[in-house]
PAKOL-321178 format. One record per residue (C-alpha): residue number from 1; residue in one letter; x, y, z. Coordinates in steps of 0.02 Angstrom, whole numbers. Layout:
N
<rec NUM a <X Y Z>>,
...
//
This chain:
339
<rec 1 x <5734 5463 482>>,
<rec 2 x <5673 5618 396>>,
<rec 3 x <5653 5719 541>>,
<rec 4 x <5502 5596 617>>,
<rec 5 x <5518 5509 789>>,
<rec 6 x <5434 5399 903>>,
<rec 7 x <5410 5444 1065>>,
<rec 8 x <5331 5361 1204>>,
<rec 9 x <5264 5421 1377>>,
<rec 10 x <5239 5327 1565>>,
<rec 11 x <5080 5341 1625>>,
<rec 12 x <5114 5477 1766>>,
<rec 13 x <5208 5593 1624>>,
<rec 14 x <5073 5719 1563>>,
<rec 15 x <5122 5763 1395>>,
<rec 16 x <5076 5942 1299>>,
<rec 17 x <5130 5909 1107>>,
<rec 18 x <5147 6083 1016>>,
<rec 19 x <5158 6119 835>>,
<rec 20 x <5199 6282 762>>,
<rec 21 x <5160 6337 961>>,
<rec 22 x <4997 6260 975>>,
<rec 23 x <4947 6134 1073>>,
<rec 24 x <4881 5984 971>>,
<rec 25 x <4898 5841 1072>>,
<rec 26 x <4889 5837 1267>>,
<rec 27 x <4871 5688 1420>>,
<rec 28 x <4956 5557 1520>>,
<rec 29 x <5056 5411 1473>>,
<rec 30 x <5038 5459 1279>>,
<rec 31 x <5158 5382 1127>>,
<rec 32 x <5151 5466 948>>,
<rec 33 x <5252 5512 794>>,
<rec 34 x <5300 5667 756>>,
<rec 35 x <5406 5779 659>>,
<rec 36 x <5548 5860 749>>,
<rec 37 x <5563 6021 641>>,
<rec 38 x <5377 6099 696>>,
<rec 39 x <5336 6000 834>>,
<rec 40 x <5399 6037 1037>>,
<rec 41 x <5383 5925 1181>>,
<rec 42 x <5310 5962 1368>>,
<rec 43 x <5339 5826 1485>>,
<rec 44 x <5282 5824 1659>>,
<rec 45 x <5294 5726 1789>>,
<rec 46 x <5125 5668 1891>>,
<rec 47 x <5192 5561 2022>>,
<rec 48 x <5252 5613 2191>>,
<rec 49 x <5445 5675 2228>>,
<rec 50 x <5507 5686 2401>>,
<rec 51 x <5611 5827 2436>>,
<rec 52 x <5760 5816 2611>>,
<rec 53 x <5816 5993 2685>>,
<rec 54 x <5919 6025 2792>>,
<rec 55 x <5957 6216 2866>>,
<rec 56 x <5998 6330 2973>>,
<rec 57 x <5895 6480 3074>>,
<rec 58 x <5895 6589 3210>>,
<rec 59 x <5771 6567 3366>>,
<rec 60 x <5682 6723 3463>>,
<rec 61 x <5836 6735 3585>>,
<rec 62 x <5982 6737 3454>>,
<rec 63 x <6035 6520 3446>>,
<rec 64 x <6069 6437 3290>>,
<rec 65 x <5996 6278 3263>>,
<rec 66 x <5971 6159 3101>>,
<rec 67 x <5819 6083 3045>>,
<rec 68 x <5809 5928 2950>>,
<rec 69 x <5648 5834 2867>>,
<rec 70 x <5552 5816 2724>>,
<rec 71 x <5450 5847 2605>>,
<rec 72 x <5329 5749 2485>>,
<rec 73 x <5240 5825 2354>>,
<rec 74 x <5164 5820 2175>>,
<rec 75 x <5117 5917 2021>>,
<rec 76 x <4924 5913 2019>>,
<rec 77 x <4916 6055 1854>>,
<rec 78 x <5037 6013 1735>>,
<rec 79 x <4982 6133 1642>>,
<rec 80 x <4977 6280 1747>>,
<rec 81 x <5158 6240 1795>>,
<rec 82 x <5226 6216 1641>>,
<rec 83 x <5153 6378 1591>>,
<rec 84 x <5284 6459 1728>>,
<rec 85 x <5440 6346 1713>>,
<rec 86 x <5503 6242 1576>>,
<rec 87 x <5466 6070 1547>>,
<rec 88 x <5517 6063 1374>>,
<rec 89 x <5607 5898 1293>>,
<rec 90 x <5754 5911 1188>>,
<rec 91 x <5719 5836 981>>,
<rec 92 x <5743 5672 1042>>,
<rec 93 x <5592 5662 1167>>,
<rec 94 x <5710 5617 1308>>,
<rec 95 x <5799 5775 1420>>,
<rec 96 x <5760 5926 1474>>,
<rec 97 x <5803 6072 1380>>,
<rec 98 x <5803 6170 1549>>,
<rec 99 x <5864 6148 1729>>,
<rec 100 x <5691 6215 1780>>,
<rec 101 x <5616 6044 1814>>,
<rec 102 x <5757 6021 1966>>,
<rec 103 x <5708 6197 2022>>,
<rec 104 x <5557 6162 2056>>,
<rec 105 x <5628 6048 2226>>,
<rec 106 x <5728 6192 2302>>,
<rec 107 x <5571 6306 2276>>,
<rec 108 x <5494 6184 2378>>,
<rec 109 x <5619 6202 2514>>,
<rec 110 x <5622 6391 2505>>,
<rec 111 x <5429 6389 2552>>,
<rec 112 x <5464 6268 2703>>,
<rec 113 x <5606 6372 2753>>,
<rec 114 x <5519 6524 2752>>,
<rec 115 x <5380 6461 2858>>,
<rec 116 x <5492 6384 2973>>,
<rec 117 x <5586 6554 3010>>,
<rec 118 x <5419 6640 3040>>,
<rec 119 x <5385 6514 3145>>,
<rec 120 x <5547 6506 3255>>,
<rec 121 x <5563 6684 3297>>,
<rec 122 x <5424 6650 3430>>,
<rec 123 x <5506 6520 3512>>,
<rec 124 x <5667 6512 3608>>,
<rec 125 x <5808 6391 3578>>,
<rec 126 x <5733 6270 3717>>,
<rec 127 x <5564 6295 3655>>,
<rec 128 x <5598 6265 3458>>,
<rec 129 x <5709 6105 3519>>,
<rec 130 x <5524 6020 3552>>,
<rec 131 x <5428 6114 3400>>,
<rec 132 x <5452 5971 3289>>,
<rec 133 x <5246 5940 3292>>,
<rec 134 x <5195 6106 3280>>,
<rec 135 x <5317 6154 3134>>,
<rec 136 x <5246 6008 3032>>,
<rec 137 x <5063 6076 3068>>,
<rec 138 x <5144 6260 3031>>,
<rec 139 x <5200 6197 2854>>,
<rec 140 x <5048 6107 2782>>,
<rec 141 x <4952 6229 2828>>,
<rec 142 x <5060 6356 2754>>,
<rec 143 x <5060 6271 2590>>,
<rec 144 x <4878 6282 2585>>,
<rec 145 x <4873 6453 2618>>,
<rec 146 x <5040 6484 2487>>,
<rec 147 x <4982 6581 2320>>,
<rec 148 x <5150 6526 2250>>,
<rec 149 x <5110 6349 2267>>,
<rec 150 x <4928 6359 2197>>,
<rec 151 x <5000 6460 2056>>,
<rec 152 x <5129 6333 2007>>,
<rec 153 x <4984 6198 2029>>,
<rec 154 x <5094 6086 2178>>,
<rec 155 x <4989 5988 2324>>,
<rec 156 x <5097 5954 2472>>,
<rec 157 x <5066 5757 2508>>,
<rec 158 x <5165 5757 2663>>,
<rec 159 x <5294 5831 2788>>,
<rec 160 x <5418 5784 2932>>,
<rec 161 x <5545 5841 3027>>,
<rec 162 x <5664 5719 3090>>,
<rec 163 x <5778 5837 3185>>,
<rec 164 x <5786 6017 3270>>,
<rec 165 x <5986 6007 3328>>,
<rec 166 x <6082 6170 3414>>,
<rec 167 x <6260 6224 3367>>,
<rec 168 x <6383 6068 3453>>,
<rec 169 x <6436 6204 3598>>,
<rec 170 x <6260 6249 3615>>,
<rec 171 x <6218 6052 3664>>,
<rec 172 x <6352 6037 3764>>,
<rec 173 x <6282 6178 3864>>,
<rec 174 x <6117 6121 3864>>,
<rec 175 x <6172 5962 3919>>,
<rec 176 x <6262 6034 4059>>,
<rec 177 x <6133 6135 4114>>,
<rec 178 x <6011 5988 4103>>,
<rec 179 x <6136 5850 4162>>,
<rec 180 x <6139 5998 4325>>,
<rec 181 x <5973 5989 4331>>,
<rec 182 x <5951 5799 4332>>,
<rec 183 x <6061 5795 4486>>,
<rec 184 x <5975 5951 4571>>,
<rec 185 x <5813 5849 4558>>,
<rec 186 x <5903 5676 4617>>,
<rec 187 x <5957 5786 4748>>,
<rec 188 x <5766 5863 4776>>,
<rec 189 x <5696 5686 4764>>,
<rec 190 x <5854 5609 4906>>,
<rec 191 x <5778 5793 5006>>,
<rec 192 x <5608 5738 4987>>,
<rec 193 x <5655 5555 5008>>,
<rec 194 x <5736 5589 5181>>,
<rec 195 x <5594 5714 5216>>,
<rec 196 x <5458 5581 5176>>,
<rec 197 x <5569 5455 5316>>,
<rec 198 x <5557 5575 5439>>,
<rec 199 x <5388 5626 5414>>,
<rec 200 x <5332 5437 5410>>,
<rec 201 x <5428 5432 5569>>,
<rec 202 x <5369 5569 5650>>,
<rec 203 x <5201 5507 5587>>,
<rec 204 x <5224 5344 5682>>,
<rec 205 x <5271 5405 5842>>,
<rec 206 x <5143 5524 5831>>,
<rec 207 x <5033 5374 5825>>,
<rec 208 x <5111 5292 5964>>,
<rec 209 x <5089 5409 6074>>,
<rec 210 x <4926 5424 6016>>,
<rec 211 x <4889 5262 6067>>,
<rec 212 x <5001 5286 6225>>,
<rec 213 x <4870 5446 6274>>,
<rec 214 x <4719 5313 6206>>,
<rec 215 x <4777 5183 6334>>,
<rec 216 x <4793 5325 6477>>,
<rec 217 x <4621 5379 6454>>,
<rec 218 x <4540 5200 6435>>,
<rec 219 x <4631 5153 6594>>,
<rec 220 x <4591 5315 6667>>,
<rec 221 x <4403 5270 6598>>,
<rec 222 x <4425 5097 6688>>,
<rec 223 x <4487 5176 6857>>,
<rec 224 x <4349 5302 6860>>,
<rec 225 x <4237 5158 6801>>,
<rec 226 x <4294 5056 6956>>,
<rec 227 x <4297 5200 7104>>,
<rec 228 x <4109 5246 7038>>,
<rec 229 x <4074 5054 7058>>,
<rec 230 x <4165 5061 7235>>,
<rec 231 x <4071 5236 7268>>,
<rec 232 x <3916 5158 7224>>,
<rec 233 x <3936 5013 7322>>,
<rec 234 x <3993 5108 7465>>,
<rec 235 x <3833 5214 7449>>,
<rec 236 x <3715 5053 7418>>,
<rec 237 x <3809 4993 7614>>,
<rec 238 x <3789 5154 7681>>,
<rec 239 x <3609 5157 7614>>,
<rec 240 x <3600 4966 7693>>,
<rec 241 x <3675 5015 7849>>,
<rec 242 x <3557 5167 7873>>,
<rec 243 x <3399 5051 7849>>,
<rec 244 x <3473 4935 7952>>,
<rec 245 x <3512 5072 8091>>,
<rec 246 x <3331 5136 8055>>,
<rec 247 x <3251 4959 8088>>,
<rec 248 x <3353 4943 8250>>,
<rec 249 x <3313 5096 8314>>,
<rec 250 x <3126 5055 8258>>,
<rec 251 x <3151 4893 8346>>,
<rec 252 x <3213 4979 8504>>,
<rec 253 x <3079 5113 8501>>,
<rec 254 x <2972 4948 8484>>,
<rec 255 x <3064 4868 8635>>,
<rec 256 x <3040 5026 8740>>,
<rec 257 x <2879 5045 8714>>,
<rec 258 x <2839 4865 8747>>,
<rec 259 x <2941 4866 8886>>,
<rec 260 x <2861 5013 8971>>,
<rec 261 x <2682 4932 8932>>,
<rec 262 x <2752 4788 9030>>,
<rec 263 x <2827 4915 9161>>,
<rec 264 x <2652 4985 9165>>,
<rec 265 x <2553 4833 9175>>,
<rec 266 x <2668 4749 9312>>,
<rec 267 x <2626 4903 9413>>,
<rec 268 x <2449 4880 9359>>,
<rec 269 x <2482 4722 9426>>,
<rec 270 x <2594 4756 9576>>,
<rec 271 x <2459 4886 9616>>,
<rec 272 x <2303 4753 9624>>,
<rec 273 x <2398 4609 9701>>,
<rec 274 x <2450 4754 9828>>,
<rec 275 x <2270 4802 9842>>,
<rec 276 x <2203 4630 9884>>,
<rec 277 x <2330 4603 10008>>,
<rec 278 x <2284 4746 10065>>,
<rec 279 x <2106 4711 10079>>,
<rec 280 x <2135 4566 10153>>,
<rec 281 x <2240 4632 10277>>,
<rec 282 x <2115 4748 10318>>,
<rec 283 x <1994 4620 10331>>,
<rec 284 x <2100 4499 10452>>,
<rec 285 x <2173 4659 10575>>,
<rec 286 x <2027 4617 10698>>,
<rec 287 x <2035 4414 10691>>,
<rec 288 x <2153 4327 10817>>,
<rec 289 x <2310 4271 10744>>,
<rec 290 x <2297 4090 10833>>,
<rec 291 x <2140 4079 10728>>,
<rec 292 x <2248 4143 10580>>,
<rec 293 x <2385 4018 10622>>,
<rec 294 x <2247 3884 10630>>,
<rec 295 x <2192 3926 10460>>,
<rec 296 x <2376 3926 10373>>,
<rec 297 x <2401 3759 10461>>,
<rec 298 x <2278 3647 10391>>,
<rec 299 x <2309 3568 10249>>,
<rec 300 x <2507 3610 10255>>,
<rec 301 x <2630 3462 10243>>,
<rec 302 x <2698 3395 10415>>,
<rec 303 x <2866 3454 10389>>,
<rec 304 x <2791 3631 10380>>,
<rec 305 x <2669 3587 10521>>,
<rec 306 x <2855 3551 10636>>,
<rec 307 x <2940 3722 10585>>,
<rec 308 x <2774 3814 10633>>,
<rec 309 x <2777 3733 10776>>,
<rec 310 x <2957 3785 10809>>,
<rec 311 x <2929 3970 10764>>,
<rec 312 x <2783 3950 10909>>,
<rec 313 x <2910 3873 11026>>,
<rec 314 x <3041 4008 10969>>,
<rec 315 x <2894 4151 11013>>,
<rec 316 x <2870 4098 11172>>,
<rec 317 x <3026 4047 11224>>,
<rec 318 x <3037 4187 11368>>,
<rec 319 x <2902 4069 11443>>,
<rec 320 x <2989 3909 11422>>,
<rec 321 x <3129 3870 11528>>,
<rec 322 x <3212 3705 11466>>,
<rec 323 x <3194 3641 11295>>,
<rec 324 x <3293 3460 11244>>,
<rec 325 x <3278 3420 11058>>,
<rec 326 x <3384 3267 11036>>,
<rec 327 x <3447 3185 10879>>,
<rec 328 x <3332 3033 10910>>,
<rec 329 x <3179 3149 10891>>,
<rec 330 x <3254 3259 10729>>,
<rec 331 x <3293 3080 10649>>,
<rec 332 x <3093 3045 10711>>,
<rec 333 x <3028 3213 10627>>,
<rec 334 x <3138 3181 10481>>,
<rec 335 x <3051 2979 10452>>,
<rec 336 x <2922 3046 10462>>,
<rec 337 x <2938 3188 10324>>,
<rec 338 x <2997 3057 10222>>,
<rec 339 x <2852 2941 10242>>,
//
């Protein structure tokens, strides 16, 4: 009515309120009166809007791929922005007078685009297909850096991407080349598999012979063991059996020596029994032997006395003409030895 309106504001609009082009009222979440003839409107918007993208660039060796993510930002100078674009509200405190205010999204995406293409032509297509990370680092850091973005007053809150993607054929060729390379590995890893069985095998009978060649020299150790033990005792008997050859020839040297000491004193003996005889012989060569024969008779036994007197008889028997011994008197002589 009359040209005068009521307007009110959300808390995250900031609001510059000009009249005759200067600003008289300014701040968040306001609501006034005022008259629409003198009086313009700047709304802008504090809270955060999330931009999507989605395009299309060109990697280091010449493959297309698309990128999609995005992007989350907010106006932290309205004032400084609405300096360069135009946030003005139409009479009625309600639109935009401008298409400037959904600008402001696609500049957004031109500054992640831009990064992203400096970005992607040092990478090649298999390289950029695992950049996802490293572009999200590349583009906050960007925006940090970006005049254009300090100048318009915008804070990036937040970035992602959600896909890198190649041309259709370009996946398809990819896949085949990985899909070969799956099965060139499955075949490397059967290879290696086989390889593995046949080294474990070889590894085993190596082992078994091992032990086979362990055995042989334990039993060769045993056998060597044993013939030292038989050598040994052979030695030990031969050692015995030269002692005991030493004491019997000691023994016999013993025996010879006490044999020729008895040899020795038996002549010793021999040679004095010969001597007395001999003295006594010497002594009895004058003396006559009836005398002698006297002597050796007395004291002998009768049947002694009978055969010395036969060997008298038998001496003289050129003297004697007749002799009769009959059985009578041998039966007489032999009574009479046994009495």
């Amino acid at each position: 009515m009359f040209g005068i309106n009521y307007v009110k504001f959300a808390p995250n609009v900031y609001v510059l309120k000009y009249k005759n082009g200067k600003t008289v009222r300014e701040g968040a979440g306001l609501s006034f009166f005022y008259f629409k003839p003198d009086t313009s409107l700047v709304a802008v918007p504090l809270n955060s809007s999330e931009s999507l993208f989605i395009f299309s660039e060109v990697t280091s060796d010449f493959q297309e791929i698309s990128i999609q993510g995005q992007a989350t930002y907010k106006i932290t100078d309205p004032k400084k922005i609405s300096s360069l674009m135009n946030y003005a509200l139409d009479d009625n405190g309600k639109n935009y007078v401008s298409d400037d205010p959904e600008k402001l999204e696609s500049r957004v995406v031109n500054a992640v685009k831009v990064i992203v293409k400096n970005e992607l032509k040092s990478f090649t297509l298999k390289d950029s297909l695992l950049l996802s990370e490293h572009l999200v680092n590349k583009i906050r850091d960007g925006f940090k850096s970006s005049s254009d973005m300090a100048q318009l007053g915008i804070e990036l809150l937040g970035v992602s991407i959600l896909a890198i993607k190649p041309k259709p054929e370009t996946a398809k060729a990819l896949e085949a080349e990985t899909r070969e390379q799956i099965l060139k590995k499955a075949d490397e890893a059967i290879y290696n598999r086989r390889n593995a069985s046949v080294e474990q095998e070889r590894s085993i009978k190596e082992n078994e012979l091992n032990t086979e060649i362990a055995i042989e020299n334990k039993n060769k150790q045993i056998m060597e063991t044993k013939m030292s033990s038989v050598k040994s005792e052979q030695m030990k008997k031969q050692e015995l059996e030269e002692e005991s050859l030493k004491f019997e020839i000691a023994q016999e040297e013993k025996n010879r020596q006490y044999v020729e000491l008895r040899v020795k004193n038996s002549k010793l003996e021999a040679d004095a029994k010969a001597y007395g005889i001999s003295a006594s012989l010497k002594a009895l060569e004058n003396v006559d032997p009836s005398i002698i024969n006297a002597i050796a008779a007395s004291g002998m036994e009768p049947n002694k006395l009978i055969a010395l007197a036969f060997r008298g008889i038998a001496d003289k028997a050129e003297k004697i003409g007749q002799l009769n011994i009959t059985p009578d008197l041998l039966e007489q002589l032999t009574k009479t030895k046994g009495k």
